[in-house]
C-alpha positions as a printed Julia matrix, in Angstrom:
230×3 Matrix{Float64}:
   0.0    0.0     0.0
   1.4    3.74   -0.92
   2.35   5.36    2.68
   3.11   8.71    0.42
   2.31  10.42   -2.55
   4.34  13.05   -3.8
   1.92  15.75   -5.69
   2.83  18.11   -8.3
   1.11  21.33   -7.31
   0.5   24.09   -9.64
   3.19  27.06   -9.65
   0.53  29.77  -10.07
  -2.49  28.58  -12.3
  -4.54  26.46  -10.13
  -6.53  25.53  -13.35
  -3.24  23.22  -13.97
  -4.38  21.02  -10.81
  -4.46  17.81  -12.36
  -7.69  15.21  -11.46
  -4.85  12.46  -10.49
  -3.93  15.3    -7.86
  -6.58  16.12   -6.84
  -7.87  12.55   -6.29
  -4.33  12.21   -4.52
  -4.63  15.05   -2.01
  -8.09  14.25   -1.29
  -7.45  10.35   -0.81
  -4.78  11.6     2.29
  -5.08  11.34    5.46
  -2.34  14.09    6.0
  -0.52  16.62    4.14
   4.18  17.11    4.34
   4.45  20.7     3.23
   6.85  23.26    3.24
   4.46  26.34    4.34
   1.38  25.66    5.88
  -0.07  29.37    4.5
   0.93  28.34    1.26
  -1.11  24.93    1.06
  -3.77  26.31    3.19
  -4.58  28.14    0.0
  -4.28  24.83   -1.75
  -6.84  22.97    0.77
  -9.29  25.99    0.69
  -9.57  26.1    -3.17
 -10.71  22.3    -3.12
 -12.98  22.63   -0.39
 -11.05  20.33    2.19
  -9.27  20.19    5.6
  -6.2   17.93    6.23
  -3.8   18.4     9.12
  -0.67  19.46    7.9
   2.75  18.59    8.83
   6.2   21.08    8.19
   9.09  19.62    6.19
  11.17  22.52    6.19
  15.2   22.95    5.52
  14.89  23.29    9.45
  13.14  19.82    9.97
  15.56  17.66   12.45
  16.1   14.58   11.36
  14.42  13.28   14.57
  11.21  14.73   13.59
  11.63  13.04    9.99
  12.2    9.66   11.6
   8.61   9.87   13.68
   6.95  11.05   10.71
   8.09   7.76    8.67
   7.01   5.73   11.99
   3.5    7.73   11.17
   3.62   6.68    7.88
   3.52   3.09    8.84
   0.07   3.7     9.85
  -1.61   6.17    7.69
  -1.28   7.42    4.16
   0.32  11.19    3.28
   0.74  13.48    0.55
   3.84  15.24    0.15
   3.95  18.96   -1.47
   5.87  21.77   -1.66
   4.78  25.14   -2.24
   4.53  25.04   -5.67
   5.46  22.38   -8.86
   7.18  19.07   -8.22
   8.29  17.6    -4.44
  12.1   16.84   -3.63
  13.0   19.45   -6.41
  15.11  22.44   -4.88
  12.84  21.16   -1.92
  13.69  19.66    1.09
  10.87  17.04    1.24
  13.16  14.94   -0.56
  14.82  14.15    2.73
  11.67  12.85    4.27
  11.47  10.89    0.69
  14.8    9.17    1.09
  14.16   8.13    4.7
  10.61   6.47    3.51
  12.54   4.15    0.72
  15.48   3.4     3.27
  12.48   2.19    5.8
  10.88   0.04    2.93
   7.55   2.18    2.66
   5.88   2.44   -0.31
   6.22   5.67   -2.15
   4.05   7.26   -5.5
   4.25  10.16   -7.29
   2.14  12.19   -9.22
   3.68  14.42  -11.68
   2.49  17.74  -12.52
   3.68  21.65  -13.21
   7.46  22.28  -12.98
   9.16  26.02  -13.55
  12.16  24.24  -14.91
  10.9   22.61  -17.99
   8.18  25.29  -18.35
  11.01  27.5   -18.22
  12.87  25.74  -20.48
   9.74  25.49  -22.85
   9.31  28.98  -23.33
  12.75  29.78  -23.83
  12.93  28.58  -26.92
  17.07  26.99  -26.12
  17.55  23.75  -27.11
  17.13  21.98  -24.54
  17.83  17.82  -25.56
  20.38  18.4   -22.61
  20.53  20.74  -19.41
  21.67  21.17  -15.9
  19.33  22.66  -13.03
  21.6   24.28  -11.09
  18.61  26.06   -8.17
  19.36  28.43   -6.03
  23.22  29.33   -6.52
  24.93  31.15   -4.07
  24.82  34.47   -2.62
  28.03  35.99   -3.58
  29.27  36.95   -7.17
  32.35  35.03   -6.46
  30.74  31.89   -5.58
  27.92  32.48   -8.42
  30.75  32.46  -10.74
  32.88  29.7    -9.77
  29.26  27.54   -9.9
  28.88  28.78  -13.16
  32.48  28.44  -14.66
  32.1   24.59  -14.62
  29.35  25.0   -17.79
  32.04  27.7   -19.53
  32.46  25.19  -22.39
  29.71  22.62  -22.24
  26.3   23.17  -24.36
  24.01  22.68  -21.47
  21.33  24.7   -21.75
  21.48  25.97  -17.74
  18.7   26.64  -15.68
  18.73  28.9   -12.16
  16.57  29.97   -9.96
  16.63  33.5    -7.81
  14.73  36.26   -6.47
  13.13  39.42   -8.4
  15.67  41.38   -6.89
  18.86  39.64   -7.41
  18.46  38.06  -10.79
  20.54  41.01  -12.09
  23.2   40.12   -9.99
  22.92  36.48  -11.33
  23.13  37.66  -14.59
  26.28  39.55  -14.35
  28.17  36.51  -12.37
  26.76  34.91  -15.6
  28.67  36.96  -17.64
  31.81  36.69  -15.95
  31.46  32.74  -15.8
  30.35  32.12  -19.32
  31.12  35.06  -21.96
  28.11  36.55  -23.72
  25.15  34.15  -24.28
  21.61  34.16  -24.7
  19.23  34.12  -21.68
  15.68  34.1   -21.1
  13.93  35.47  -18.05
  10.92  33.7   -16.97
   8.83  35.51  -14.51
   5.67  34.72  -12.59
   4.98  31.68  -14.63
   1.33  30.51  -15.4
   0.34  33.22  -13.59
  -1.75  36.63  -14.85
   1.2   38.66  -15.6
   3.43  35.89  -16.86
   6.31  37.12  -18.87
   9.57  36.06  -20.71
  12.62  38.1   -21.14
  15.04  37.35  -24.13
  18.27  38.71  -24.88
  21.99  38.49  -24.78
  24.65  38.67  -21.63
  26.09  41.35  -20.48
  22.68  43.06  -21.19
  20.76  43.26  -18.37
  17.29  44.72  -18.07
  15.78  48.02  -16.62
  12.96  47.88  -14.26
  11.05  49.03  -16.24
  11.45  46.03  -18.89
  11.74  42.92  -15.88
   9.9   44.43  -12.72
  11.54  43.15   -9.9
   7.88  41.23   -8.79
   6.82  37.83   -8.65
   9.1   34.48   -8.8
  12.12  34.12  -11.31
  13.62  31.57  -13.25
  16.54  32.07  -15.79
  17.63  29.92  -18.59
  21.05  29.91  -20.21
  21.82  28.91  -23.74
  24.31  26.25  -23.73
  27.73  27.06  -25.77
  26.62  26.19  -29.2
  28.18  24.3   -31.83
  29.22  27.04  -33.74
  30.84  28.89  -30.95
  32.68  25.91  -29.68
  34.07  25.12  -32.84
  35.96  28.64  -32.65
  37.06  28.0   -29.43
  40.98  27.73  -29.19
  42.09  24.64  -27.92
């Protein structure tokens, strides 16, 4: 019998709820989630009540070992606060603890920034590297980045509205001048994607500094690495 369900939750258009999910969240006995506000939100918009239990970065691993021995006896879903569980998320610690304790485990797919991200970028995209959250610090940023300085990975990052400039500039410094798209407030009402080419980065005016961000890369391509010196 599945103990836990991991749920892909929509990342902004709740129309993208799938029935499986639905069917899933409903069928639980308890929710794992990362904000309880968040999923609140979630639970209101289809009409039902579950009690909720925090998997956080700040979860210690004591309280992850008595929600397994929970687990024994009831059956969970697991969601973060938006798109797929265990990605960037730390519910995939509570995930790895379930298979080394022999429970059962399911998932239903749904929404994911990355690939829509890497949809609506228009990159090719046969291969890439999520790279989440890099660090804080342009010199860390760049040495992250300077791994990819010759490989045709199309690369994909996540950051805040207010730092993405920052990420594009470490970017820059990593990687030379490539193409990027800016993919902001996905599926959401005032959706938008941002192309051009690095160093350029936009005004405010053309990328408010609102809403959740995810950049994509342009691997080195073909033509470029060709040229390259060896």
């Amino acid at each position: 019998m599945t103990r836990l369900t991991l749920v892909g939750t929509p990342i902004g258009n709740l129309g993208d709820l799938s029935p499986r999910a639905i069917a899933a969240l409903t069928e639980a006995d308890v929710w794992f989630v990362e904000d309880t506000r968040v999923s609140g939100k979630l639970a209101s918009h289809l009409g039902l009540k579950r009690p909720m239990r925090l998997v956080t970065d700040h979860t210690d691993e004591a309280t992850l070992k008595r929600y397994v021995t929970e687990l024994r006896e009831t059956r969970a879903a697991l969601i973060t606060d938006g798109g797929s569980p265990g990605i960037s998320d730390p519910g995939a610690r509570l995930c790895d603890l379930c298979h080394e304790a022999g429970l059962e485990l399911d998932a239903v797919p749904g929404p994911s920034a990355v690939i829509d991200a890497l949809t609506l970028s228009g990159f090719y995209a046969q291969r890439f590297a999520f790279l989440g959250f890099l660090g804080r610090k342009h010199g860390s940023m760049v040495s992250e980045l300077a791994e990819f300085a010759g490989s045709a990975l199309t690369l994909v990052v996540f950051e805040s509205p207010h730092r993405f400039p920052a990420l594009l500039r470490a970017a820059h410094d990593a990687l030379g001048a490539r193409r990027y798209a800016i993919c902001r407030e996905l599926t959401k009402l005032h959706q938008q994607v941002y192309r051009s080419v690095l160093p350029e980065i936009p005004t405010e005016s053309r990328v408010p500094a609102k809403g959740e961000v995810t950049v994509v890369i342009e691997g080195l391509r073909r033509a470029t690495r060709a040229a390259t010196p060896r």
